[in-house]
KEBAVEX-38685 format. One record per residue (C-alpha): x, y, z. Coordinates in steps of 0.5 Angstrom, whole numbers, plus 2048, in hexadecimal, padded with zeros to 3 digits. Example, Ala and Ser with C-alpha at 12.3 -4.5 7.8 and 13.67 -1.06 7.14 Angstrom:
% KEBAVEX-38685
8197F781081B7FE80E
***
This chain:
% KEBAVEX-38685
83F983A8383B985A7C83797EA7C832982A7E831985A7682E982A71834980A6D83897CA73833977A72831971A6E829971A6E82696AA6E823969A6781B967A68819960A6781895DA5F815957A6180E959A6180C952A65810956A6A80C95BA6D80495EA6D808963A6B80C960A6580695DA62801963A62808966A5E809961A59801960A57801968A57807967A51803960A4E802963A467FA964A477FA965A407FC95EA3E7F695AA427F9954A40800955A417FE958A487FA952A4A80094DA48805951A4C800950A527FF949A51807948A5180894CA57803948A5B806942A5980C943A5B808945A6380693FA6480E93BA60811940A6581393CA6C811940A7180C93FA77805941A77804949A7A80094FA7C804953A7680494DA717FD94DA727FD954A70800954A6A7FC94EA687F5951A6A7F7958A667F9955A607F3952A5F7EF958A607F495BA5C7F2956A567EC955A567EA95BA507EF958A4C7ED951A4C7E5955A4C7E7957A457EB951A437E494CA457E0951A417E4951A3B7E5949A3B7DD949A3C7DB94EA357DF94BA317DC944A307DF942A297E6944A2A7EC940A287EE93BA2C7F593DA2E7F2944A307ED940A357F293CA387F5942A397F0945A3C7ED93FA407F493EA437F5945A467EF945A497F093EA4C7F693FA4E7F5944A527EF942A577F393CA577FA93FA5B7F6943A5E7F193DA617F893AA627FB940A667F4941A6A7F4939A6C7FB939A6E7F993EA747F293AA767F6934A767FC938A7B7F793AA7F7F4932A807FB931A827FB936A877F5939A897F793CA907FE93FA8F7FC942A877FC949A867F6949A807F1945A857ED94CA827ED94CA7B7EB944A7B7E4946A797E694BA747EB946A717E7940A717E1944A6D7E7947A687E993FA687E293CA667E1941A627E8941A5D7E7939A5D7E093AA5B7E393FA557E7939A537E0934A537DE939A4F7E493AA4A7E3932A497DB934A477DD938A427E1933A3F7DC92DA417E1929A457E0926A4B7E1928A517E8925A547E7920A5B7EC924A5E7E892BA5E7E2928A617E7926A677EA92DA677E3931A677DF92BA6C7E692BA717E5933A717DD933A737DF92EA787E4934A7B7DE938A7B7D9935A7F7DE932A837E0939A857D993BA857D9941A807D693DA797D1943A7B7D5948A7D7D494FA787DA951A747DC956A6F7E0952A6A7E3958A677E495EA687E1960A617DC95BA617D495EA647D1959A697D2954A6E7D494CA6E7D5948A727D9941A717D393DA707D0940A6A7D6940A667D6938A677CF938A667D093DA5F7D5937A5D7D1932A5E7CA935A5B7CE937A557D1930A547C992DA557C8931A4E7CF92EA4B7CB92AA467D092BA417CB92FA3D7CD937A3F7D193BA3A7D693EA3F7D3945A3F7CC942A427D093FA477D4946A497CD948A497CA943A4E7D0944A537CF94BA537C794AA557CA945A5A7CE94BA5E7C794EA617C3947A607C7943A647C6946A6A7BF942A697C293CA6A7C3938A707C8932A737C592DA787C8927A7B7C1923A7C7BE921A757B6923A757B2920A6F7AD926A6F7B392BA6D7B9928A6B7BA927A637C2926A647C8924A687CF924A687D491FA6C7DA923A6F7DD91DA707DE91BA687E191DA637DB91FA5E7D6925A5E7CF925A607C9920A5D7C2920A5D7BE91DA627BA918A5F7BA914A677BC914A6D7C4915A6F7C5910A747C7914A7B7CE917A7B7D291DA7D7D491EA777CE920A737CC926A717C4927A6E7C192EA6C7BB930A687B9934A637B2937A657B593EA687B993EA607B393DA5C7AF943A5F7B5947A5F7B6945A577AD946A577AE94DA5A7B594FA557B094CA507A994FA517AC957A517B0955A4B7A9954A477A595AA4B7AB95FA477B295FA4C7B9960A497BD958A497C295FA4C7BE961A517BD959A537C5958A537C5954A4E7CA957A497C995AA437CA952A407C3951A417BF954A3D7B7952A3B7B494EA397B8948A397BA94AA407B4948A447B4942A3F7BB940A417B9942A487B393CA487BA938A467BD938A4B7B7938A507B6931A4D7BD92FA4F7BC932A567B4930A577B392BA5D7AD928A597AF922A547AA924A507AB92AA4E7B3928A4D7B7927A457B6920A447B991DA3E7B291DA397B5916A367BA911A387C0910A357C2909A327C9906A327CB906A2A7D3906A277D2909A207D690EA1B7D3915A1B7D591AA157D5922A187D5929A147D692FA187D6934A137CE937A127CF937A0A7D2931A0A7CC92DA0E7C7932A0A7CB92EA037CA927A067C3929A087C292AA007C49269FD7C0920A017BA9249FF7BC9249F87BE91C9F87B89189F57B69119F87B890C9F47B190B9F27B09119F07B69119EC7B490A9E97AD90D9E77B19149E57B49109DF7AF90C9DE7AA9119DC7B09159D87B29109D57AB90D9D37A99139CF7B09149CB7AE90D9C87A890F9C77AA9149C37AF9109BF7AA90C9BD7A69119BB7AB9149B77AF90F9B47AB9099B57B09069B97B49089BF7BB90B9BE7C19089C17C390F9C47BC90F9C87BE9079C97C590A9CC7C190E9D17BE9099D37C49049D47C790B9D87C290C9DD7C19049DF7C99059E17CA9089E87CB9109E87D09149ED7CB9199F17CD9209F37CE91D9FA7D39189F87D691D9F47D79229F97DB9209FF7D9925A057DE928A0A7DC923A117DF91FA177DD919A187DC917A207DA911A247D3912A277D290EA2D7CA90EA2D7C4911A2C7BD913A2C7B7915A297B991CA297C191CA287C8919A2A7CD918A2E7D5917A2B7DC917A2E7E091EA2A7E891FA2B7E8925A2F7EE929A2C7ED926A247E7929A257E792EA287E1933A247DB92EA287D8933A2E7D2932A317CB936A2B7D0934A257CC932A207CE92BA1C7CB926A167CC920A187CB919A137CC913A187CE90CA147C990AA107C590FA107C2911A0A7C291AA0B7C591FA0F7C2921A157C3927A1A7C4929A207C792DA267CC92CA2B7C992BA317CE928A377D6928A387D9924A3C7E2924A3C7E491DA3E7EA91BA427EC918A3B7ED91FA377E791DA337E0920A347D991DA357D3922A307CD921A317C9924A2B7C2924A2A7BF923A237BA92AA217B8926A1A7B891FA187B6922A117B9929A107B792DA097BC931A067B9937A047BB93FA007BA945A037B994C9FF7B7952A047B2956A007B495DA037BB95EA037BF961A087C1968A057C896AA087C8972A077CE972A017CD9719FA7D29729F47D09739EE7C89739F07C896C9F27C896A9F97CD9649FB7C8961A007C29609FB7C595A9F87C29559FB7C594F9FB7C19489FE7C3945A047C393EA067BE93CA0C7BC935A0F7B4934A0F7B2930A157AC92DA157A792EA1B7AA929A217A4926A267AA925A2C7AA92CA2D7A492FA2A7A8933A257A4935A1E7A8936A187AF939A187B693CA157BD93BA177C1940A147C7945A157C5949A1A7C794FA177C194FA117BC94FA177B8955A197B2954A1C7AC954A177B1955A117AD952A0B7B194DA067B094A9FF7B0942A027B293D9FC7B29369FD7B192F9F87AE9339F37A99389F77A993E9FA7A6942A007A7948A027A8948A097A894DA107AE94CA157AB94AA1D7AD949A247B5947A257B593FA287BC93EA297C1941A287C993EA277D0942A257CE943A1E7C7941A1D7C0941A1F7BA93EA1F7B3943A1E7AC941A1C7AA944A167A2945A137A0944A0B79E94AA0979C948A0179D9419FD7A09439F6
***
């Protein structure tokens, strides 16, 4: 009789599995704890995992789940993906970490999504998502695309299986003929796409992987490339007046350039790269007449003007004229050596030195001859004979002498080069030994038998399946000149003790001068820390005995603790 009051009966406790329900799963990323942005990713990563471990069939609700998780997510592994890319020289646990966060989730997502697509293959007529297919197709794509993308962070190799995956499902698509059809991809995520752009978008920012992007260039480009894509078009038959790349659906690789006629199948896809390049001429020209990189929608990365420089980079990757495109300016030829590395800027500076302060051995020999010749002559002017101190002096210097070089040892690495060309090297790296080579390091290099150090940059990165690196380095010198740099105005800080202002103690800095490069056109120029440049800051330049001084120029490049600037002479003193 009482069973109708609220103490006659046993309420049922609301589900806690929070892959049991929409509901359940819009309470349990309500209670994630937001302000620990790691800790609420990785809680995610989890519980996706355990969705696609748990061994239920493929449903309406699951999908629901999935697909909110996801949206849910997508501000967390936003945050996570900017602080991976602004943080360039972070320890290497710290990158792990972050890079596997990252990575894992658009993988179990990817996952998750693949395994309803492939549902619906199955069983296309009896299936309750025939609906959401398209949706699900373009998030698949596009979460597989993240994952290339991770992989170019690190400048590995796309995996065969990926490419199969992400074919497999643009096959789908046309298939079911809604490649083309407009989707609004996330609920947050302003325009349309459709499924073909965002495999277009992956294979277009796989034409640019050259190994010679810094991650943040390669986030930047896939960002131009969500309203560039829709410029790009797939056909089946290849026309040589329009077409630059194809991709076969049916292989295991991404696209190629066409440099002759695929033979007749089925299975090619070709486009070209004519409507992109005005679409890129169109972003470029607005640049240069005063519009905002923002108001473009090229994010607040892209800043003038090494923007439109890295611009025309890449439209030389994408151009359809072979002229216009990066070629190598010399080749490369097959030979095994030896090769001294210094990765510290002060350390490169002190092996510079002393090359320059060593005398050839001819200049030596000439050196004690003229001292050693006037001391004699003074003897027998003063004595008539010559003493047997001076005789001991000439027995000292006939006997070889350790030079400063020999005595101090530099702090290098020794790495295999494996060729070279006129302007630089190529060698083989441990990949976790030496973890510190990232692409715009600067390095001395001393190859065997060499007689001087050289400098150069690191300029492409490839990770073999071996766990060691290919490095690609350019040399910037062949003869570099240690020189010291006093500024002549200091820096006033604001505070003084006793009168005296700490900032006015100038102390000289170490640089590198380059001397004018004819390759690329370059006059004289300084390698320093970045933080002593100002442009037009005036310097005292002291070197082998001669000073100048000098005013600072334009910045020519630019690496994670140094620059390169022109400079003018001012006075000779």
């Amino acid at each position: 009789m009482l069973d109708f009051l609220p103490f006659g009966r046993k309420k049922t406790p609301p589900s806690s599995d929070p892959l049991g329900s929409l509901k359940a799963a819009t309470s349990w990323l309500h209670e994630l704890p937001m302000g620990d942005t790691f800790a609420a990713h990785e809680k995610i990563v989890t519980l996706l995992n355990e969705f696609s471990e748990k061994a239920e069939p493929p449903s309406k609700a699951r999908l629901q789940v999935l697909m909110h998780l996801d949206e849910g997510a997508q501000e967390l592994q936003h945050t996570l993906t900017q602080q991976y890319l602004r943080n360039p020289r972070m320890s290497r646990q710290i990158e792990s970490r972050l890079w596997n966060a990252v990575f894992s989730f658009h993988w179990q997502i990817a996952r998750g999504y693949h395994m309803f697509v492939m549902s619906y293959v199955g069983n296309p007529n009896s299936s309750d998502i025939r609906h959401d297919i398209p949706l699900i197709t373009a998030r698949a794509i596009r979460h597989f695309a993240q994952q290339a993308k991770c992989r170019y962070f690190r400048y590995e190799t796309i995996g065969a299986k990926l490419w199969k995956h992400v074919h497999n499902l643009y096959r789908l698509s046309e298939y079911e003929e809604f490649e083309r059809k407009p989707l609004l991809i996330y609920p947050k995520c302003p325009g349309h796409t459709t499924c073909a752009e965002e495999y277009l978008q992956l294979l277009s920012l796989d034409v640019l992987n050259t190994n010679s992007l810094f991650p943040k260039q390669i986030e930047m480009v896939d960002l131009w490339l969500d309203s560039w894509a829709a410029a790009l078009k797939l056909e089946r038959d290849y026309d040589p007046q329009r077409h630059v790349f194809c991709v076969n659906l049916g292989e295991d690789k991404g696209p190629r350039r066409v440099r002759k006629p695929p033979a007749a199948d089925s299975m090619f896809r070709c486009w070209g790269s004519d409507a992109l390049m005005e679409r890129v001429k169109q972003t470029k020209d607005a640049l240069q007449h005063g519009e905002t990189p923002a108001k473009l929608g090229l994010g607040e990365d892209c800043r003038l003007p090494t923007c439109l420089e890295f611009i025309d980079r890449i439209t030389q990757q994408w151009s359809p004229s072979g002229e216009e495109r990066v070629r190598r300016k010399q080749e490369r030829i097959a030979k095994v050596k030896l090769i001294d590395v210094v990765k510290d800027f002060l350390e490169i500076c002190v092996q510079v030195k002393q090359d320059n302060e060593a005398l050839s051995p001819k200049q030596e020999e000439e050196e004690q001859k003229v001292k050693i010749s006037y001391e004699e002559m003074l003897d027998v002017r003063l004595y008539g004979f010559v003493t047997q101190r001076t005789q001991a002096k000439l027995n000292q210097a006939k006997q070889p002498q350790p030079t400063q070089q020999a005595q101090q040892v530099a702090h290098h690495e020794r790495w295999l080069m494996e060729n070279e060309s006129s302007s630089g090297f190529g060698a083989t790296v441990d990949a976790v030994h030496d973890d510190w080579v990232r692409l715009g390091k600067l390095v001395g290099l001393k190859p065997e038998r060499s007689h001087n150090w050289v400098v150069g940059v690191i300029r492409r990165l490839s990770l073999l399946e071996s766990g060691q690196r290919n490095v690609g380095i350019e040399v910037l010198a062949k003869a570099p000149v240690t020189v010291m740099l006093k500024a002549t105005k200091p820096r006033h800080s604001g505070y003084t003790v006793d009168g005296i202002d700490a900032v006015d103690i100038v102390l000289p800095v170490s640089a590198l001068y380059l001397p004018p490069n004819a390759e690329d056109k370059s006059g004289v120029s300084l390698i320093m820390d970045s933080v002593e440049y100002a442009p037009g800051r005036h310097f005292e330049l002291s070197a082998r005995s001669r000073s100048y001084s000098i005013a600072l120029g334009r910045v020519i490049e630019k690496g994670d603790d140094w620059l390169r600037a022109s400079f003018e002479i001012l006075q000779k003193k």
